[in-house]
TIVOZA-826892 format. One record per residue: residue in three letters; x, y, z of N, C-alpha, C in turn. Coordinates in steps of 0.001 Angstrom, whole numbers, padded with zeros to 6 digits, always signed. Layout:
ALAXYZXYZXYZ;...
//
This chain:
UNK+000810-001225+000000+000000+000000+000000+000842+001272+000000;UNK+001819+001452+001218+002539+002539+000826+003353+002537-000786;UNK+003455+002033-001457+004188+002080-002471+003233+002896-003968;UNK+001582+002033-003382+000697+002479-004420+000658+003890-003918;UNK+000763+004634-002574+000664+006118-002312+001548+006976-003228;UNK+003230+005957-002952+003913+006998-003521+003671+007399-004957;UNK+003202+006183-005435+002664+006409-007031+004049+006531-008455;UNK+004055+005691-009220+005263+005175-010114+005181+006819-011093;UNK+004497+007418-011406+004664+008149-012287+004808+009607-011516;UNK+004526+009784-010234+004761+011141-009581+005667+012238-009939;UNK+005528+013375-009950+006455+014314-010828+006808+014903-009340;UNK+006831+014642-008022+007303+015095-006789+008937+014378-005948;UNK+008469+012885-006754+009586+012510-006053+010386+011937-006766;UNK+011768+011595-006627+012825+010577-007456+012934+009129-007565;UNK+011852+009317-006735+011780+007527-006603+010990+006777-005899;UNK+010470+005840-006360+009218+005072-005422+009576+004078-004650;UNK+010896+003860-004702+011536+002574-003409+012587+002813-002608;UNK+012713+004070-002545+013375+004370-001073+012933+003853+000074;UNK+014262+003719+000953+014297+003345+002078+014844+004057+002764;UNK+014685+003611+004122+015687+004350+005173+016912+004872+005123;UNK+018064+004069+003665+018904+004313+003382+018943+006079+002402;UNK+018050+006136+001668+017146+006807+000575+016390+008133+001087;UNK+016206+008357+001899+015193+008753+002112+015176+010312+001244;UNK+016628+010829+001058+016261+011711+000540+015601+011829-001042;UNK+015330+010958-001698+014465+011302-002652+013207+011526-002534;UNK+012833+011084-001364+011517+011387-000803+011029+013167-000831;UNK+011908+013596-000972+012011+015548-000944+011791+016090-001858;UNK+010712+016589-001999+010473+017530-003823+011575+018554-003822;UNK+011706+018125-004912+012615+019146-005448+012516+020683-006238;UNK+013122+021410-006272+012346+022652-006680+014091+022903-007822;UNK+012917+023735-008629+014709+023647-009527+014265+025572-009263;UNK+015202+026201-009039+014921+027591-008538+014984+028450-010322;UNK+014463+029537-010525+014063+029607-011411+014727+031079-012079;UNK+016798+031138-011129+017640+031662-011743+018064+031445-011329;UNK+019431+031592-012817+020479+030935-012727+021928+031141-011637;UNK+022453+030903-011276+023452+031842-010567+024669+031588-011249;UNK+025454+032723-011848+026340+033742-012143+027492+032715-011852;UNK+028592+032184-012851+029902+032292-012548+030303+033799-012163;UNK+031632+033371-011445+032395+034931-010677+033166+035107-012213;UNK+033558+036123-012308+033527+037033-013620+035084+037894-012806;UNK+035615+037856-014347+036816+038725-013700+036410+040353-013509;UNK+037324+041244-013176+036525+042798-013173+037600+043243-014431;UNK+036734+043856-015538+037281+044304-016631+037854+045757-016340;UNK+038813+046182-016646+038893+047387-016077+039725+048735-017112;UNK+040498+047794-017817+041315+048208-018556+041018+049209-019749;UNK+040051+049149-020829+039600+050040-021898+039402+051455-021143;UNK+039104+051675-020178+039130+053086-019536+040287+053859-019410;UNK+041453+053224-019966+042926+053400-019374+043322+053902-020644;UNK+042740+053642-022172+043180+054414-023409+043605+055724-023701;UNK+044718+056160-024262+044579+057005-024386+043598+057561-025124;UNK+043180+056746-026306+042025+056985-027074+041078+056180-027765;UNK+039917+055660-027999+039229+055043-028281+038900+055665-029529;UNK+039174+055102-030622+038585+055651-032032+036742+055085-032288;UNK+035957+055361-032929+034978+054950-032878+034694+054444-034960;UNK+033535+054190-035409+033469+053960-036427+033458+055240-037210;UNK+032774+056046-036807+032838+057924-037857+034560+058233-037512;UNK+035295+057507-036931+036793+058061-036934+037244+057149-038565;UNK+036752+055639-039112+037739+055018-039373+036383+054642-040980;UNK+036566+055867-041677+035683+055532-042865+036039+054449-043901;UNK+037479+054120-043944+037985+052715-044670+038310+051654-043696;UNK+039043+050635-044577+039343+049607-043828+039892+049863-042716;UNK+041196+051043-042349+042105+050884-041667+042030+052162-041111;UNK+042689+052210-040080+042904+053404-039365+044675+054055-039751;UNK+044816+055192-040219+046070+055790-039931+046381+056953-039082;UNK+046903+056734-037977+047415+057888-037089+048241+058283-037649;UNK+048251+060096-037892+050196+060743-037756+049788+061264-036339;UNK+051342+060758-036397+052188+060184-035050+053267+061402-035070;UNK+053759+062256-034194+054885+063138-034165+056011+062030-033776;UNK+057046+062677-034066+058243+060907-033485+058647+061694-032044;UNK+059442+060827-031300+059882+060812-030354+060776+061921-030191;UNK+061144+062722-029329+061696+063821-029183+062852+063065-028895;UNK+063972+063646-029464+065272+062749-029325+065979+064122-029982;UNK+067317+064053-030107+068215+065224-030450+068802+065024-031706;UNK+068295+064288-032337+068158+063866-033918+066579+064922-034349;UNK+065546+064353-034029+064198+065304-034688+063957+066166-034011;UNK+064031+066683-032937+063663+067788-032223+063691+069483-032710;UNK+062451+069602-032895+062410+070994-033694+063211+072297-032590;UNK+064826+072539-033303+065565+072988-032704+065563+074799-032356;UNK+065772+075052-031325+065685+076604-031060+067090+076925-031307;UNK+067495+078214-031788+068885+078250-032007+069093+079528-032142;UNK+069932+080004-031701+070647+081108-031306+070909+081865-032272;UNK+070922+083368-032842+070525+083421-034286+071070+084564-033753;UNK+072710+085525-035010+072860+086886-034469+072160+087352-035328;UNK+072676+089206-034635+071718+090091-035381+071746+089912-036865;UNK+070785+090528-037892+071067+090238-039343+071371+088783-039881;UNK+071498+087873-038937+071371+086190-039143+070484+085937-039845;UNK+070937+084597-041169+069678+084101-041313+069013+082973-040214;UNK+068026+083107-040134+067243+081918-038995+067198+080911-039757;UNK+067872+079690-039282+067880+078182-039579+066536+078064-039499;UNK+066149+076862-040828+064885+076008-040983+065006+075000-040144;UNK+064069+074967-039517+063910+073453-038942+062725+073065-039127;UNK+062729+071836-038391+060897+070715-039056+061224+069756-038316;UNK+059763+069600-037738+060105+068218-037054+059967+066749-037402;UNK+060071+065294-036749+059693+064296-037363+058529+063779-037283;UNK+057928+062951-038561+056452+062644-038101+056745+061121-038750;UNK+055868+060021-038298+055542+058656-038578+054167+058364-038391;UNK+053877+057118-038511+052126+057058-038316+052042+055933-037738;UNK+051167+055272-037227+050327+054209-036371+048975+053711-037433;UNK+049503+052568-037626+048263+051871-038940+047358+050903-037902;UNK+046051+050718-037434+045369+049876-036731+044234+049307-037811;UNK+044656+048127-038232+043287+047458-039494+042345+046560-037707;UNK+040876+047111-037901+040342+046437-036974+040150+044807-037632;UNK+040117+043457-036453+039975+042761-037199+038216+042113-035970;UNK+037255+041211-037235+036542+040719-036996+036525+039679-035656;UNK+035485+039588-034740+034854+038763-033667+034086+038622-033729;UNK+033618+037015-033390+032050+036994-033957+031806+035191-032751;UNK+030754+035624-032114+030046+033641-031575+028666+033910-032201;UNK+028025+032632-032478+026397+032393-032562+026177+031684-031095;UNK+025067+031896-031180+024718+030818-030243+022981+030823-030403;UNK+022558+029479-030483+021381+028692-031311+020606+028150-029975;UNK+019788+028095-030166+018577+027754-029020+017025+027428-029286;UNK+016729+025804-029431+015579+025598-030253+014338+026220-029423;UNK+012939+026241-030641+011619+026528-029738+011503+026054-028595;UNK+011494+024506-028876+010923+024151-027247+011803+024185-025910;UNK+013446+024795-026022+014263+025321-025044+013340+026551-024854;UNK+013361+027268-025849+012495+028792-025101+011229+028844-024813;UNK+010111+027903-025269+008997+027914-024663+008981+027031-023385;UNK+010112+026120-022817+009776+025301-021782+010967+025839-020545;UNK+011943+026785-021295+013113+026968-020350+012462+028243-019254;UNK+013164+028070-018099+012985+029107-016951+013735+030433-017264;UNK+013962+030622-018070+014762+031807-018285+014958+031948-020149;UNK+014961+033370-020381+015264+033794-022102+016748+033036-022274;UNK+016948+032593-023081+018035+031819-022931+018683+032239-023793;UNK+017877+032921-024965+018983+033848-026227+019433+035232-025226;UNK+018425+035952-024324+019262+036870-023997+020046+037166-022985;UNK+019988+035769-022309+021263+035492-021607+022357+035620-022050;UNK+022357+034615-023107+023851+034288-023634+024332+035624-024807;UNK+023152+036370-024715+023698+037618-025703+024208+038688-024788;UNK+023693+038587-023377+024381+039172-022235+026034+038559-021589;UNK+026080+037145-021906+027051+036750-021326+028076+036675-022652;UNK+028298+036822-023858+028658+036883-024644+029569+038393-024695;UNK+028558+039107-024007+028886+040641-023933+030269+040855-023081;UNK+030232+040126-021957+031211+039712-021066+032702+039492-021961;UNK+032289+038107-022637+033392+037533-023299+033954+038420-023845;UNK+033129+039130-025201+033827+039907-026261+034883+041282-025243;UNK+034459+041545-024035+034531+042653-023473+036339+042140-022856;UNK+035937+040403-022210+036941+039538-021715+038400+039587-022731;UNK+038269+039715-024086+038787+039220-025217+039473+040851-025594;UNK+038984+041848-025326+039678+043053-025806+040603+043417-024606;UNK+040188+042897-023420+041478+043283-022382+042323+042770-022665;UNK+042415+041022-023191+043500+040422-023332+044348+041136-024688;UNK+043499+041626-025471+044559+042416-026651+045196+043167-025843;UNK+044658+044228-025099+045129+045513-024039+046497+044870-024012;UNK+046530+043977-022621+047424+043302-022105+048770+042737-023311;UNK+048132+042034-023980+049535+041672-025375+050074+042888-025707;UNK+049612+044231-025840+050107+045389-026742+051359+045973-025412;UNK+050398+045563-024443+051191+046116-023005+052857+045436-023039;UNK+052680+044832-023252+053401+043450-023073+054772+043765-024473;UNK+054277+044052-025407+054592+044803-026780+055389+046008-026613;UNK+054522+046778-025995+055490+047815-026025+056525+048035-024943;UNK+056269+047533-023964+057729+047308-022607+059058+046426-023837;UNK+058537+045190-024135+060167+044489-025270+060190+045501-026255;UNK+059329+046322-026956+059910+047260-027764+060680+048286-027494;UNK+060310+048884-026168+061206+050098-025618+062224+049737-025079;UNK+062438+048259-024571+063407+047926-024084+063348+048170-022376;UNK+061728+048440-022121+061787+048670-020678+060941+047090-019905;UNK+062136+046262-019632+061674+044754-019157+062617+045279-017620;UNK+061414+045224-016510+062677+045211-015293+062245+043433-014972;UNK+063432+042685-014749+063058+041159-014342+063901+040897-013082;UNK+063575+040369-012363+064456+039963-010723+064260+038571-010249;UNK+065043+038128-009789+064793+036530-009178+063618+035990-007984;UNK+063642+037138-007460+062859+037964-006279+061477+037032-005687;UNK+061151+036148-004800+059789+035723-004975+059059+036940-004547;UNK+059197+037863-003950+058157+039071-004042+058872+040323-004440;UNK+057874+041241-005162+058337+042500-005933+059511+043339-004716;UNK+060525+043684-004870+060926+044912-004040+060961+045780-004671;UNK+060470+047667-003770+060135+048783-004261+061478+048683-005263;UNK+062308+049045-005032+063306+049254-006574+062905+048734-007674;UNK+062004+047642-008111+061309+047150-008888+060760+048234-009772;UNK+059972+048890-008456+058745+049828-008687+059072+051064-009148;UNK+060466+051535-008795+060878+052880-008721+062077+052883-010232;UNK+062384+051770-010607+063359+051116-011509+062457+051576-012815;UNK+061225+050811-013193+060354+050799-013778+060039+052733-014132;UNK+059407+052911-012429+059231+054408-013233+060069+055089-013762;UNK+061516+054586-013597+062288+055617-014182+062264+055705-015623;UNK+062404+054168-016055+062211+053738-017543+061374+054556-018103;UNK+060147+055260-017345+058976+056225-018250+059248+057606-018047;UNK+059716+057787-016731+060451+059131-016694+061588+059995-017238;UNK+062606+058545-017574+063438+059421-018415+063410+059664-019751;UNK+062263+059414-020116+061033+059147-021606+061062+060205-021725;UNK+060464+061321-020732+059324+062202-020255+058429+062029-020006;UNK+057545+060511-020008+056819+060171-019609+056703+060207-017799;UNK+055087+060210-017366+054577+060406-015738+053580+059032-015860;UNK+054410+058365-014543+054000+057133-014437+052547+057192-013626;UNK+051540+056957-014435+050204+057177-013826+049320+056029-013587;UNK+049531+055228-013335+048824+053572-013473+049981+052658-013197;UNK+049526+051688-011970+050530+050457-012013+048850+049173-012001;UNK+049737+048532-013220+048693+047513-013524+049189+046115-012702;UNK+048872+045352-012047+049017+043815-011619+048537+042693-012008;UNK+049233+041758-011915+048785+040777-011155+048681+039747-010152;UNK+047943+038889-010136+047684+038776-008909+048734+038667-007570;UNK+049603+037647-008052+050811+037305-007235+051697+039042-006568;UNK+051318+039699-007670+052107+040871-007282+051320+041817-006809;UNK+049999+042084-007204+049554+042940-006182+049127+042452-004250;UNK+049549+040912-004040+049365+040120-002792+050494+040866-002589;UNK+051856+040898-003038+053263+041323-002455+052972+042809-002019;UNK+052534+043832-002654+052311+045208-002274+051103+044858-000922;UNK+050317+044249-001053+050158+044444+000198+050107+043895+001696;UNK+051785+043025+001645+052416+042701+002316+053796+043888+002670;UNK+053632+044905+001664+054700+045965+002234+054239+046880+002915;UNK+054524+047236+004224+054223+047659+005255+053828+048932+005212;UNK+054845+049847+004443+054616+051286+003915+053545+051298+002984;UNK+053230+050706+002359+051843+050906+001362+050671+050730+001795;UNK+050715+049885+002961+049073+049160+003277+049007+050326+004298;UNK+049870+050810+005178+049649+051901+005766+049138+052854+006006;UNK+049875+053590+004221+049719+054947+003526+048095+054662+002910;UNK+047882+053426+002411+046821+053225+002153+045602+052103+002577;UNK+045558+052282+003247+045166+051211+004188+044100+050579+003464;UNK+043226+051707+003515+041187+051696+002896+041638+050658+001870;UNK+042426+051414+000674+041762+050934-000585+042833+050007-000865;UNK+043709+049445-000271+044761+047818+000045+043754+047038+000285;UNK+043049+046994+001009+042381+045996+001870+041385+045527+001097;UNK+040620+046627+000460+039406+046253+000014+039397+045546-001434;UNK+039289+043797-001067+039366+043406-002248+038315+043334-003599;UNK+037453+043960-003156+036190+043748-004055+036232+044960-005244;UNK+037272+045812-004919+037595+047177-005906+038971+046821-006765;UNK+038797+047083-008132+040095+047031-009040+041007+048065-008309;UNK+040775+049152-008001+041579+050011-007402+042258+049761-005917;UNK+043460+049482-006201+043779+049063-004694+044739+049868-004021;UNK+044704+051139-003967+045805+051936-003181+046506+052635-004581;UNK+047209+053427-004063+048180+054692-004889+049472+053728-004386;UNK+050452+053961-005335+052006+054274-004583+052460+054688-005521;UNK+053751+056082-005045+054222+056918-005859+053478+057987-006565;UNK+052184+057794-006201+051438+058623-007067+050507+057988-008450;UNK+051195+056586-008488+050199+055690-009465+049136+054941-009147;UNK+048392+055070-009304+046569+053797-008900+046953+052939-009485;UNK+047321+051853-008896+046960+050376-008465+046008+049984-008453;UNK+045884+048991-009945+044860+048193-010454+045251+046808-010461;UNK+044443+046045-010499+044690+044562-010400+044023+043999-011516;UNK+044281+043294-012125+043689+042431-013416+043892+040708-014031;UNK+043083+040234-013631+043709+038691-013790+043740+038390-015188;UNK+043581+039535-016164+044152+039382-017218+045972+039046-017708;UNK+046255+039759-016808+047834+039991-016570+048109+038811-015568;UNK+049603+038457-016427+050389+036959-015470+049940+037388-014140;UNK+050269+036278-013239+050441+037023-012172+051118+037529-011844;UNK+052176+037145-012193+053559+037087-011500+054429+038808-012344;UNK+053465+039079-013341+053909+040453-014240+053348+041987-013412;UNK+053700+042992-013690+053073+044513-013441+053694+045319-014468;UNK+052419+046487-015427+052938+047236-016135+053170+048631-015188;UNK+054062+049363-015777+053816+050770-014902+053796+051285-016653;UNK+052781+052237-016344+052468+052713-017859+052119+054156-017514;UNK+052062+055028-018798+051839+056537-018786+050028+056174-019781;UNK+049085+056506-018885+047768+055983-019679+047584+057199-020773;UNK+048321+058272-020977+047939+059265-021406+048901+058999-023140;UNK+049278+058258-023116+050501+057471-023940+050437+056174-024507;UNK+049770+055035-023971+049882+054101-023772+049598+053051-025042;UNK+048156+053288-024788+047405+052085-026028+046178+052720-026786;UNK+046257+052774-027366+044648+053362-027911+044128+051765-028633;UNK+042515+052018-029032+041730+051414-029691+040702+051671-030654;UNK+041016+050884-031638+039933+051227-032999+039077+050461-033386;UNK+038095+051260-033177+036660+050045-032814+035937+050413-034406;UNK+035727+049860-035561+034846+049792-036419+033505+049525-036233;UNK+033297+048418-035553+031978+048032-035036+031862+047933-033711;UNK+031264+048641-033498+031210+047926-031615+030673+046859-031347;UNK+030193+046577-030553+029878+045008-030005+028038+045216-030354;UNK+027977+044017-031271+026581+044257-032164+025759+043133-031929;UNK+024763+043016-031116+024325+041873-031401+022648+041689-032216;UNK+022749+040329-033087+021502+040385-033397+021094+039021-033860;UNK+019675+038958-033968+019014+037936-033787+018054+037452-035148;UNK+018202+035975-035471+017315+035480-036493+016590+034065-036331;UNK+016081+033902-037008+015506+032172-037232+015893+031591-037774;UNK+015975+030334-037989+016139+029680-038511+014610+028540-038568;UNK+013888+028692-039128+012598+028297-039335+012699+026644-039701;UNK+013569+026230-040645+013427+024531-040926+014030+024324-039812;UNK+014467+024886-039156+015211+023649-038160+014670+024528-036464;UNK+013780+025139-036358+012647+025734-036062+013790+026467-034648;UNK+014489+027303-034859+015838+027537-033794+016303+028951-033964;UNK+015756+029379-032628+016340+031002-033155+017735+031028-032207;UNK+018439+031958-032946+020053+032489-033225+020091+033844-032362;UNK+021287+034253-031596+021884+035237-031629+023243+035319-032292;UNK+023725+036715-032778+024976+036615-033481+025537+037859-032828;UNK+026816+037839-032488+027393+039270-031665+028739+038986-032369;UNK+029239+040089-033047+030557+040307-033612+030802+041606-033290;UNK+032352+042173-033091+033018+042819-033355+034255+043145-033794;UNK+034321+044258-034516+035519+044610-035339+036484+045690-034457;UNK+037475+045143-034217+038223+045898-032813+039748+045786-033855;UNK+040936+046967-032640+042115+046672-033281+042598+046935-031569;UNK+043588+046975-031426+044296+047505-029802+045917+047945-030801;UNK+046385+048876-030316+047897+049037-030298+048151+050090-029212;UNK+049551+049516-028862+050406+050287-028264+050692+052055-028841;UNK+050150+053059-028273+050755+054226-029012+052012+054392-029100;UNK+052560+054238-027749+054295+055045-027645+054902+053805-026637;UNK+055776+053354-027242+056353+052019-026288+057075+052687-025360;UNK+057360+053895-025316+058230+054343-023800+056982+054085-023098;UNK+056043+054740-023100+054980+054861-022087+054847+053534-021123;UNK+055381+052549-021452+055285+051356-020682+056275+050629-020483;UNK+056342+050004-019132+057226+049217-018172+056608+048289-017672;UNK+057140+046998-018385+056709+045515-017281+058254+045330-016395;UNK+057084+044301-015436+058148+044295-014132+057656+042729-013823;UNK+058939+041775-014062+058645+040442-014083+059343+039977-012899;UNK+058625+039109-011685+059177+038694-010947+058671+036984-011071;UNK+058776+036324-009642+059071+034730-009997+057608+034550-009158;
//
């Protein structure tokens, strides 16, 4: 008799022959009716451009910057001492350019009728939301390569055996941008290395609040640079960069998404592409700092 109660086809329980051993199938189950969130890195980086080109910047394929060159004592448009009745020397300065061709990004993602008429949740505009993430995930990591680019191009690599950063690291680095003329305004991390800063006694100090608080990309000043953290970046790496210098980006398309059917196979589509480029503007502007 108890068995005919529990009933073979019941949509309450998992099973009609539990025992004492069992019992928990005896428990309706409830399937809750959202989803919960993988933890998500904090994107932080595109704010740090010097410039973001948009599509009315880049009417052909490609983008061309002129670029003034580097002030050096070769191009430097020279002042010069001129006597009376002198003729005044011509001078001119140097110019080069910065070419950024944006290139294409693109996911679908397909989801039949009876997923969306029976699922607990829009399931195309989820994934056209979480997609948003990715593409967003995918332009820091360019950030980061160009970062990475322009420290071996300038020749500013500080590396140490060191298992944690020491300030000379830090102060080594800024010099690399200072004696540029560059002003070191951003120290980027990761993880391993922003744990070491705030194990140095003078920093967590000076900054106590915003060391501590791990739930903010911003984690304290030192020297005068904001301390960001990014698990985009090794861990074990930190850029010190001039953001006013640094990287720009040329966005043709921004992040587009849109939606169709597919009727024979009765399945509607989202499609999100974008046409992005990242470069380094000025490789002085940046200093990686590699420890172990």
């Amino acid at each position: 008799m108890p068995t005919q109660l529990l009933g073979t086809g019941s949509a309450d329980f998992a099973s009609d022959t539990a025992n004492t051993a069992t019992t928990s199938y005896l428990i309706p189950r409830t399937l809750f009716p959202q989803v919960m969130d993988a933890v998500r890195k904090k994107l932080i980086l595109r704010g740090l451009a010097a410039r973001i080109f948009g599509p009315s910047s880049i009417p052909g394929r490609t983008l061309v910057i002129p670029r003034q060159a580097e002030f050096t004592t070769h191009n430097v448009l020279a002042v010069n001492r001129v006597g009376e009745g002198g003729e005044i020397p011509l001078v001119q300065s140097e110019w080069d350019s910065l070419t950024l061709t944006p290139v294409k990004y693109g996911a679908r993602v397909g989801v039949t009728k009876e997923m969306m008429e029976d699922g607990i949740l829009d399931l195309l505009s989820y994934h056209a939301e979480l997609a948003g993430y990715e593409f967003a995930d995918n332009e820091e990591a360019l950030i980061v390569s160009q970062l990475d680019s322009a420290s071996t191009a300038a020749s500013n690599n500080v590396a140490n055996g060191n298992a944690t950063i020491p300030v000379s690291d830090l102060t080594e680095a800024m010099q690399n941008l200072e004696g540029a003329n560059y002003k070191p305004t951003h120290l980027i991390c990761g993880a391993e290395v922003v744990n070491d800063l705030r194990n140095i006694d003078t920093f967590t100090e000076a900054d106590k609040a915003g060391m501590n608080d791990p739930s903010q990309p911003l984690v304290g000043t030192i020297f005068g640079m904001k301390v960001l953290v990014s698990n985009n970046v090794t861990s074990t790496l930190a850029y010190v960069v001039d953001a006013s210098h640094a990287f720009v980006i040329a966005e043709k398309r921004p992040l587009t998404v849109e939606r169709y059917a597919d009727f024979a196979r009765d399945t509607g589509f989202v499609v999100i592409t974008q046409r992005v480029a990242v470069s380094y503007l000025r490789a002085g502007a940046v200093s990686e700092i590699t420890t172990t």
